[in-house]
N, C-alpha and C positions, 0 to 999 in steps of 0.2 A: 878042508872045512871052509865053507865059503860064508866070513862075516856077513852081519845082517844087523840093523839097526834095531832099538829096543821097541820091546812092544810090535815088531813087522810096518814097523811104518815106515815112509819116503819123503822126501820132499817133494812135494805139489805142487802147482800154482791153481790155486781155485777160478774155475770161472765162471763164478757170479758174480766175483767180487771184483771192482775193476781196478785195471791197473794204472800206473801214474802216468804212461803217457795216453791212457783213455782220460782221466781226469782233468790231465791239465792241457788237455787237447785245446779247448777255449774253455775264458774264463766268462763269469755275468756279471762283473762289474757294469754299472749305467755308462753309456756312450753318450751323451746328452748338450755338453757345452763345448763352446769353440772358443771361447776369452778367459783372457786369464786372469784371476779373484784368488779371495780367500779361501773360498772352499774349492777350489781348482786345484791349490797348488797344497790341501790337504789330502782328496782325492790322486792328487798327482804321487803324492809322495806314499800312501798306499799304496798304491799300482807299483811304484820303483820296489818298494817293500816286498810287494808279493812276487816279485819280477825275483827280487833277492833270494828267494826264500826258496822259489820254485826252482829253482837254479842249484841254491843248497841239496833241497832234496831229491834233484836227479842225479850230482855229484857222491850222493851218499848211496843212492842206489845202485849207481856204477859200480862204487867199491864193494857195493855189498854182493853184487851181481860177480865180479868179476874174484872175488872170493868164494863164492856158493863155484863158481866154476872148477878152481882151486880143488876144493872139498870133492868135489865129481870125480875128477881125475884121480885125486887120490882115493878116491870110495873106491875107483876102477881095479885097483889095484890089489884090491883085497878084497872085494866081491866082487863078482861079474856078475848077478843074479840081481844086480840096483835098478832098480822100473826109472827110467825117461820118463818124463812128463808129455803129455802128446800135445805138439807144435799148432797142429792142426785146429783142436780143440781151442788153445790159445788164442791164433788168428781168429776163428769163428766168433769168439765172444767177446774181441777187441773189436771186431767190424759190427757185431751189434751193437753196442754199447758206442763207436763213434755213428752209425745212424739213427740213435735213438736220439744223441745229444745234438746231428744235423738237424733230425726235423722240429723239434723243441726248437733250438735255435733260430731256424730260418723262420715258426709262425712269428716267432720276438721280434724277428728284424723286418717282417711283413707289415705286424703292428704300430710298429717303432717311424717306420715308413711313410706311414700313413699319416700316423700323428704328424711327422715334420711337415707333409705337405700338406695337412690342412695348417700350419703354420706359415707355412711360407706364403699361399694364397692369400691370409688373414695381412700378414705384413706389405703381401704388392697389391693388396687392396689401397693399405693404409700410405704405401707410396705414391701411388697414382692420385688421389685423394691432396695429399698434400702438394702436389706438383702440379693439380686444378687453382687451388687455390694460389698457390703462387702466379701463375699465370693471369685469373683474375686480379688478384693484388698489384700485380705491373699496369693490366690493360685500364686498371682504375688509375694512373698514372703517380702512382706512390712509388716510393723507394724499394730497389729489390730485396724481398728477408734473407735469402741467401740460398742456393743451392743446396739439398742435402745428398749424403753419400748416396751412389747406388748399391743396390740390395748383392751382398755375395753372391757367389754362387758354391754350391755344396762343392768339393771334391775331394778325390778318394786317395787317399796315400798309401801306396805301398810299405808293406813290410819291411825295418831294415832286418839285414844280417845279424845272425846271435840273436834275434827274440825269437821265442815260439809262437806258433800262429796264434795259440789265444792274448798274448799279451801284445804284440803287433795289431792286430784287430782292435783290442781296447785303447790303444794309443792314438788310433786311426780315426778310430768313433771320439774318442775323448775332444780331438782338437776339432776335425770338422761336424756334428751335429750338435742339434739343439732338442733335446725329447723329453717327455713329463712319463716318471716313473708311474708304475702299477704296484696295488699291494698283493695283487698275484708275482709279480715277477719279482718282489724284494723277497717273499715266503721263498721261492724257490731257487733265490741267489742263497738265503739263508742258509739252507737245507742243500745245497749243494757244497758249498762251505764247511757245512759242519760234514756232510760224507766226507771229502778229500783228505781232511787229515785222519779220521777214522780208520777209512782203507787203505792209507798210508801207513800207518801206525799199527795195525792188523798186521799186515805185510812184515812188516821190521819186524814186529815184536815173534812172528812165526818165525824167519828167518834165523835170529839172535837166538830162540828159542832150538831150533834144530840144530842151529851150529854150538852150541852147549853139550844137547846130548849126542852129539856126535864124537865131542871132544873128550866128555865123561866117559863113551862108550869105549875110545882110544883108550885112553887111560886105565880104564877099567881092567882091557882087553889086556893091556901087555902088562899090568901087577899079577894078572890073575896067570897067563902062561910067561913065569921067567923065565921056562927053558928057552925061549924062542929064542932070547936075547935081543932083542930090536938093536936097528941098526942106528948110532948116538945122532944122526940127521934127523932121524924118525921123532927120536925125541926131543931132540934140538927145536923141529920143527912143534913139536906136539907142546911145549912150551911158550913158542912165541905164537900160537894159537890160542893159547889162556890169557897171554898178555893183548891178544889182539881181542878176544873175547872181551876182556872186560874195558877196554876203550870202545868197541861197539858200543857194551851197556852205557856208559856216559854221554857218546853221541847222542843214542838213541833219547837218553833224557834230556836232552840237549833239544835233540828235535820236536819230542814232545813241547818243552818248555816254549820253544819258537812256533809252534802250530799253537798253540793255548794262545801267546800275545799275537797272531795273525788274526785268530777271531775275533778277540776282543778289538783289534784297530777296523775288522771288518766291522764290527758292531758300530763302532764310532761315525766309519764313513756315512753306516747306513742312516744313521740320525742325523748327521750334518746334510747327506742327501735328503730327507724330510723336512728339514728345516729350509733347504733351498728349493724344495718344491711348495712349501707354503710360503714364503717369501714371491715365490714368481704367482702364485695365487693372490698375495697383498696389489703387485706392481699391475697385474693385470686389470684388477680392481678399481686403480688408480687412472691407468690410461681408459679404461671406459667411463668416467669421471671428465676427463678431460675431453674425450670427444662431445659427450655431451655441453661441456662448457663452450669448446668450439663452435658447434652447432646451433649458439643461443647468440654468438656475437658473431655469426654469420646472419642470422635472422636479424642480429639489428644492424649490421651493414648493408644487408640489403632494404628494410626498411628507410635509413638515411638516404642510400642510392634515390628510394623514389622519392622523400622529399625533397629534395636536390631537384629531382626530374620537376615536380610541380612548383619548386620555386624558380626554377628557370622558364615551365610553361608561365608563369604568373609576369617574370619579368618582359618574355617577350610580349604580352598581351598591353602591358603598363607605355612598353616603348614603340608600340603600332597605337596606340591611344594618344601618345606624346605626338609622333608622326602627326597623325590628324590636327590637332590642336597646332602643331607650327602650321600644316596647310593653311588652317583655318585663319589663323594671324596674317598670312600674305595675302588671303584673300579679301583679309579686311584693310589690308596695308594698299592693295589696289583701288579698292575702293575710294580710302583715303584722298590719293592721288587721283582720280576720276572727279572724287566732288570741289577738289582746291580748281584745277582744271574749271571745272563749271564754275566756279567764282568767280576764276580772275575772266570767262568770259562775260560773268553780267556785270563786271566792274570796265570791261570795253565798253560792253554797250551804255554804261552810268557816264564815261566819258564821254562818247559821241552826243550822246542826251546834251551834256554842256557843253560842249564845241557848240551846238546846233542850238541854244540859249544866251552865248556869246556873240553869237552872228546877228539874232537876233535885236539881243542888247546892243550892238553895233552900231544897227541899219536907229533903233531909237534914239540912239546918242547922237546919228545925226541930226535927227528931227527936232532934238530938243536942245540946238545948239542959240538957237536966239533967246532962248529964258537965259539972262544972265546973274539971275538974282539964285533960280535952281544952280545953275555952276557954282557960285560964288558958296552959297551951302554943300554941294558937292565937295568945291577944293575944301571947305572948312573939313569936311567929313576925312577927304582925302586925306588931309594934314594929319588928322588926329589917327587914320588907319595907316600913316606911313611913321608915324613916332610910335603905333604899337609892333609894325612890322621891324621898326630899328631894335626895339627891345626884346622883341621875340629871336631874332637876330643874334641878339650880344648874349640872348642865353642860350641859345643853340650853339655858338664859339664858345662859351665857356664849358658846354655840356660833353662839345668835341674835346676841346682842350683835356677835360677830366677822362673822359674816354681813350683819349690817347695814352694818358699817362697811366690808366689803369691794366691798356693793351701791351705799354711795353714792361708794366711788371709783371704781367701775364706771360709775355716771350720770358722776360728772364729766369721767372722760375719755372717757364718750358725748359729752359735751357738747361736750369739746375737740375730737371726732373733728368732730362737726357743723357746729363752727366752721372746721376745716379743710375740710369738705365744700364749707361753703357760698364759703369764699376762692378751694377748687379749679371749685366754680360758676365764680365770677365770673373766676378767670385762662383758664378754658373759654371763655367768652363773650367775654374780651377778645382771645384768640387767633382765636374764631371773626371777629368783628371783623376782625381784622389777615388774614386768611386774607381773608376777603372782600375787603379792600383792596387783597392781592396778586394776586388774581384778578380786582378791576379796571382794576388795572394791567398786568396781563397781557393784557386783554385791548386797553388802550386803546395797548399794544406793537405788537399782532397790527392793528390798526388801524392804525397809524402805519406799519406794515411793506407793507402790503396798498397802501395810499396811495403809499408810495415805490416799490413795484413796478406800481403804474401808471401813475408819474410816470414810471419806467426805458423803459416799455413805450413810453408815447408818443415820449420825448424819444430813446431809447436810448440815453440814457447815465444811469451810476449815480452822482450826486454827492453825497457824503455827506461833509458837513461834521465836522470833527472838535470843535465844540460840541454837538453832537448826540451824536456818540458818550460826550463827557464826559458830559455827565445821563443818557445812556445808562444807562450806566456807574456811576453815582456811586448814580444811584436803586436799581439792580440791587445795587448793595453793601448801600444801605440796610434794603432789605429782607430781603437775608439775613442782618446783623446782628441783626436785630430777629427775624425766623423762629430763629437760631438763640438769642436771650436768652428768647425763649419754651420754645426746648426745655431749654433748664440749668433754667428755673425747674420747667418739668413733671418734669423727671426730681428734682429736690431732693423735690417737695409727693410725686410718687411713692415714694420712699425714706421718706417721713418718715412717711406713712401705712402702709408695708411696716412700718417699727419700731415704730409706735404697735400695729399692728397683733400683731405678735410679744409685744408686752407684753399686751396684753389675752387671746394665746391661755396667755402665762404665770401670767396670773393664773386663768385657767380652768383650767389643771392643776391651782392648788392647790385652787382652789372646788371639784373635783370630789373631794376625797377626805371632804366636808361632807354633811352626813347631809339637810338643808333641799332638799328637791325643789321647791320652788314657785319658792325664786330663784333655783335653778339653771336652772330652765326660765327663768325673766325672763332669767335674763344669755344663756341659748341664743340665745330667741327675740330679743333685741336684738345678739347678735354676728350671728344669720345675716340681720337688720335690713342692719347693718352691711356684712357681706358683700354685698348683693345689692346694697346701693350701692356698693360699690366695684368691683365687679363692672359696676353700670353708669357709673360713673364711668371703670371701664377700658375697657369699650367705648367709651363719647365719647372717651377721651383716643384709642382704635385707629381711632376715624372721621376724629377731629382729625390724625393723623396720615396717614390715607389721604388728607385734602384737602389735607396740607401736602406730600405724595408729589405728587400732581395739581400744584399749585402749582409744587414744582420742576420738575415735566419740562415744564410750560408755560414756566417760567422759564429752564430749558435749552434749549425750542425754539426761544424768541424769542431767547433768546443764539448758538444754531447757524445761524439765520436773517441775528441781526448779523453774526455772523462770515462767514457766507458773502457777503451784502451787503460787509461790508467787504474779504474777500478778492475778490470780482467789479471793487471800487472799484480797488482794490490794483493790480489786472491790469490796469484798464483804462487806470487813471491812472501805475499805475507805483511805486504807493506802498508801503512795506507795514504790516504789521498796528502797532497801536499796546501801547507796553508795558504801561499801563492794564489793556489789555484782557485779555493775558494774565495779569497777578495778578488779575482778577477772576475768571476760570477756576479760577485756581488757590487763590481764596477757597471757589471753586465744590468744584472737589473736595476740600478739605479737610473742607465742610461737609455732602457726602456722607459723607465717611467717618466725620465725628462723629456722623450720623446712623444709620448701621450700628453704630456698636456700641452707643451708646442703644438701639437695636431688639434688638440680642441681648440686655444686660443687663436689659431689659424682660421677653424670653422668659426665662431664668435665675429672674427674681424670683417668675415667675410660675410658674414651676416649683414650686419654695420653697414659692408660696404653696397652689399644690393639694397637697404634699405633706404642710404643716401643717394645712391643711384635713380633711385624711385621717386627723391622727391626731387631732383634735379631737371629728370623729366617733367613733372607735374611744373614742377618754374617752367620749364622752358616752355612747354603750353600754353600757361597763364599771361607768358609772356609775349606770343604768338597772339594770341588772342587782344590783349592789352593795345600791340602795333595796329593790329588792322583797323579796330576802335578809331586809334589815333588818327589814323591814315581815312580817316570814312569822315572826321571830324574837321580835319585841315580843309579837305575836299567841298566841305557846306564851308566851311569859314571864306573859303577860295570864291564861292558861288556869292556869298553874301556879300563881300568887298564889289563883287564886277555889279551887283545887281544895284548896290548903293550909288555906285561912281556913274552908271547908266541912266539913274531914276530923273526922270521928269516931271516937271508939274502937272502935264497934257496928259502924256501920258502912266500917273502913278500908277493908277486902277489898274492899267494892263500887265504893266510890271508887278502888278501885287497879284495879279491874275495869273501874271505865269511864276512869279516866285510862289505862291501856293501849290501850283502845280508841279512848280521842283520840290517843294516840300514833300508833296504827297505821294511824290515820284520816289524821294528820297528814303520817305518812311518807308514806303515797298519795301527798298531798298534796304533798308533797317534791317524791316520784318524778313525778308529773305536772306540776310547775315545773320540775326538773330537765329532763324531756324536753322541753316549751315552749320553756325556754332552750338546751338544745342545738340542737332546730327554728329556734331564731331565729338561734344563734349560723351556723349553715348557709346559712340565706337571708341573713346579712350579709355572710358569706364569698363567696356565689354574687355577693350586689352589689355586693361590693368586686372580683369578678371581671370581671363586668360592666364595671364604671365603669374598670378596669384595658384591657378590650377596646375602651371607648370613646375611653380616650385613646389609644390604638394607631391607633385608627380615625381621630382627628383629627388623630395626627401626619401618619398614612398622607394625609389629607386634604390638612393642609397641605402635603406632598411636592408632592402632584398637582399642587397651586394652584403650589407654585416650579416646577414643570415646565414647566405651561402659562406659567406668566412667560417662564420661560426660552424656550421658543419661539416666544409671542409678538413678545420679545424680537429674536431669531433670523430671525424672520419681516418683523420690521422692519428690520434689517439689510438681508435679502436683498430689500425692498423698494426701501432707500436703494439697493441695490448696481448695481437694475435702473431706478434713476431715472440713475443716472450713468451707466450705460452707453446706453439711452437719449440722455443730453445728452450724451455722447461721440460718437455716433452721429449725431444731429444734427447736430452740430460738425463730423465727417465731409467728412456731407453736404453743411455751405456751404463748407469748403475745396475739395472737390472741385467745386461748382458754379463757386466763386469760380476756378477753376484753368481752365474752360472757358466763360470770358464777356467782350464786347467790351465795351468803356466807352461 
């Protein structure tokens, strides 16, 4: 009698229904991020989950497989007539079911595909784009913002050993891409989800199912024929089949129970994936926000660019306008010297006029040597113009004597000036000195700074001890102490030459109303000595101070550097800034603003001082003018003594005949000094117009130069503005990368 299962049924394998290794052939979890975040490392830890899980359930099907195998052999045994399942069939509907799941698959990852590389396009757009603007940024001769990374590049990792293909693929995809989900491809993660464990649990429950009544059918079989007597293995075994039966059933709710919480962590992922897909729709949002905001302080960089351009074409048009106007000055300065030329020759020929009046008067004096009553009034005359010539005399020794004395206190506080020159020399050289010092320190700042941001780079992290900041610190104070004892001492030695200087132009007012032209010229020609040293003196001191400008903003830069270092420290560590630091800021701008107004009262003095300057010239003019008078005066007085000492009674008429004609000769003579001097007085007017126009031109000058500061300035600004926005942007960018990457 050959057994047979109840009801004429068999064990099966159906195939429509697919099996677990068609199932879990590949899984659809999203492949999407390559950085590790929160939702990375929640998606991560579902993937380990299902990785778990799927693992379980081929472990369970082994045993269940290799039991069903069990049951066969022993079916064999007692029926021969048990139907095989056909293999054949099997294969055929495993190979449809995995090409049904390749080409699904492969259109996902065609799609999938596509999407990165319109991403990665969109990104090396966005790099090339910022790596313009960097390079403008430099060639505009600003500070570098800083290289950013280059763009990865995708690559493909190998499967390890012990995963299945589909979970080695999602661990693949997980770490290297970046993709934006579909609500087609979440539907049909869904719905593949929910089949797996379906046709899993199908399976089982048919399996647990047969091997029940297989075991009832045993059972059944050998109550119902006791004569057989089975043999006590049969039912030893037929026993530990009931007990293995009903630990399958526990498994099997077991596996249920873990298939129910796989779906629901798959539901979870699936919303934390929606949630990180509108998250990267917020960030996307954001950086189109940004570029547009880039794009607005590009447009006013380049607008500043061209003011910059037009206030530079303006300055050079002001200093080819300047050029001509100095032309114009030497050509009037030649002139000058062309018409004193022409004077001193009609003052030859004024002279030969009275040589040739003197011969004259000569040849009469001998004629009129027999009138002895004209002599005798002559000497009388002679007497009275030789006690006025003694007394013109004793005042001309006293007028020297006063001259002398007022020349050598002139030397002496040339002398004094000199000695201050030579002190203001050496507090030059000792500041240029300390200037250099600070500028090696500055630079040995900018080295120690460049050093810890490649220490930050490697290590990334920023640790900056707070000994470091004290000498920091302390030496940063030191030196502005000392920067600013240099500047009280410069502005005292400038003051004090300002008043020396006042004095000496006081004392040239009075020397100028003094008849001695020669040491009027010495004292000219050593005050404008003096002047042109001070003048270069004031230059040095305006270079000393342009290095000591250079020096603070180097010393400002290294301090915005620490501070930014310290507030990077601050954020990362949690710390914040130190009170140190802020009163040395605050040392800092106070020593700006003592610096500003030393610069104003510097421009003030120097006002003052071209103004005094101005009227020094106008004296020396007037005083120019004043001698040659004199000199034109002595010259008739000279002619009137010889024409008196000559006069004769015979001949008076003739002598009054040609002293009228020296007069008339004289007056010319007048009127042609006269009009010399009006001509001069013109051409000093025109040059005081002149030099009126050129200090117009220089204020104008210096306008332009605060201008361009001021925009440079501005320019800088809008450079820092766009380095932050920039490192904001960046910053961005690794939140949001960080928001879409598994651990």
């Amino acid at each position: 009698m050959r057994p047979d299962f109840p009801g004429g049924k068999a064990l099966k394998v159906h195939p429509g229904k697919p099996s677990l290794s068609a199932t879990m052939q590949k899984s659809k979890i999203p492949t999407n991020i390559n950085q590790p975040g929160r939702a990375g490392l929640l998606q991560t830890d579902s993937v380990d989950q299902l990785t778990a899980d799927s693992r379980n359930t081929n472990a369970n099907l082994t045993t269940v497989k290799r039991r069903l195998r069990s049951h066969s052999a022993f079916n064999e045994n007692f029926a021969k007539s048990r139907s095989q399942p056909s293999t054949a069939a099997i294969s055929v509907a495993q190979k449809r079911l995995l090409e049904n799941d390749y080409t699904t698959k492969k259109k996902k990852y065609a799609i999938l595909r596509k999407e990165l590389v319109d991403k990665q396009k969109i990104t090396q757009e966005l790099y090339e784009s910022i790596n313009r603007l960097r390079e403008k940024v430099i060639s505009l001769g600003s500070k570098d913002p800083g290289k950013i990374e280059e763009l990865p590049q995708v690559n493909q990792v190998p499967a390890k050993k012990g995963q299945t293909p589909g979970i080695s693929e999602n661990v693949e995809n997980c770490q290297n891409r970046v993709e934006i989900l579909t609500q087609e491809f979440i539907k049909d993660l869904e719905t593949s989800f929910q089949q797996i464990p379906e046709s899993l649990l199908s399976i089982c429950q048919e399996a647990l199912a047969k091997r029940t009544e297989i075991i009832s059918w045993l059972t059944d079989f050998g109550q119902e024929n006791t004569e057989l007597n089975l043999d006590p293995e049969i039912a030893k075994q037929l026993s530990q089949y009931k007990l293995e039966n009903a630990e399958l059933e526990l498994r099997y709710e077991e596996v249920k129970r873990s298939q129910n919480e796989f779906a629901s962590r798959t539901k979870v992922l699936l919303s934390e994936i929606e949630r990180l897909k509108n998250q990267d729709r917020l960030t996307q949002d954001q950086l189109k926000v940004l570029r547009l905001k880039m794009d607005e302080i590009m447009a006013e960089l380049l607008e500043e660019r061209e003011r910059s351009n037009q206030v530079k074409e303006k300055k050079t048009n002001m200093e080819t306008q300047l050029q001509k106007a100095k032309n114009r000055i030497k050509e009037l300065e030649v002139q000058v010297t062309s018409n004193e030329n022409h004077l001193s020759q009609l003052q030859n020929q004024t002279r030969q006029k009275e040589t040739g009046n003197e011969q004259r008067a000569r040849e009469m004096q001998r004629s009129l040597k027999s009138s002895d009553g004209l002599v005798a009034q002559l000497e009388k005359q002679r007497e009275s113009l030789e006690s006025r010539l003694i007394e013109l005399k004793k005042d001309i020794d006293n007028k020297q004597a006063e001259i002398n004395e007022m020349a050598e206190k002139f030397e002496q506080k040339i002398d004094n000036v000199n000695k201050d020159l030579d002190e203001q020399k050496k507090l030059q050289q000792e500041t240029e000195v300390a200037l250099n010092e600070a500028q090696e320190r500055c630079r040995q700042l900018e080295k120690k700074y460049e050093e810890m941001c490649e220490l930050a780079k490697k290590s990334k992290e920023l640790n900056v001890s707070d000994g470091e900041h004290k000498e920091n610190e302390t030496r940063l104070r030191n030196e502005l102490e000392s920067l600013r004892g240099t500047l009280t001492e410069k502005d005292e030695k400038l003051e004090r030459l300002n008043r020396e200087k006042e004095e000496i132009i006081a004392v040239m007012h009075q020397a100028a109303n003094e008849d001695n032209e020669a040491t009027r010229e010495k004292l000219t020609a050593k005050l404008a000595m003096k002047t042109n040293e001070l003048q270069a003196l004031r230059a040095e001191n305006a270079a000393l101070r342009r290095r000591q400008e250079l020096v603070q903003e180097r010393n400002s830069g290294s301090i915005n550097q620490m501070a930014e270092v310290n507030r990077k420290s601050s954020h990362e560590n949690g710390k914040a800034l130190s009170n140190q630091t802020m009163e040395v800021q605050q040392q800092i701008a106070d020593l700006r603003n003592a610096l500003s107004e030393t610069v104003r009262k510097n421009g003030e003095l120097q006002k003052v001082l071209a103004k005094k300057e101005i009227e020094l010239e106008k004296r020396d003019k007037d005083l120019k003018e004043q001698s040659k008078i004199l000199r034109v005066r002595d010259e008739v007085i000279g002619l009137i003594k010889g024409a008196d000492q000559r006069s004769n009674g015979n001949n008076i008429n003739e002598l009054r005949d040609v002293l009228d004609g020296n007069n008339r000769d004289m007056a010319q003579v007048n009127k042609q000094i006269a009009a010399k001097a009006e001509q001069l007085r013109e051409l000093f007017s025109t040059l005081e117009y002149k030099q009126m126009q050129i200090r117009q031109l220089e204020t104008m000058v210096r306008q332009m130069d605060e201008q361009q500061e001021r925009a440079q300035a501005q320019r800088t600004r809008l450079e820092n503005r766009i380095a932050q926005l920039e490192l904001a942007l960046m910053g961005r960018n690794k939140e949001r990368s960080k928001g879409f990457s598994f651990a």
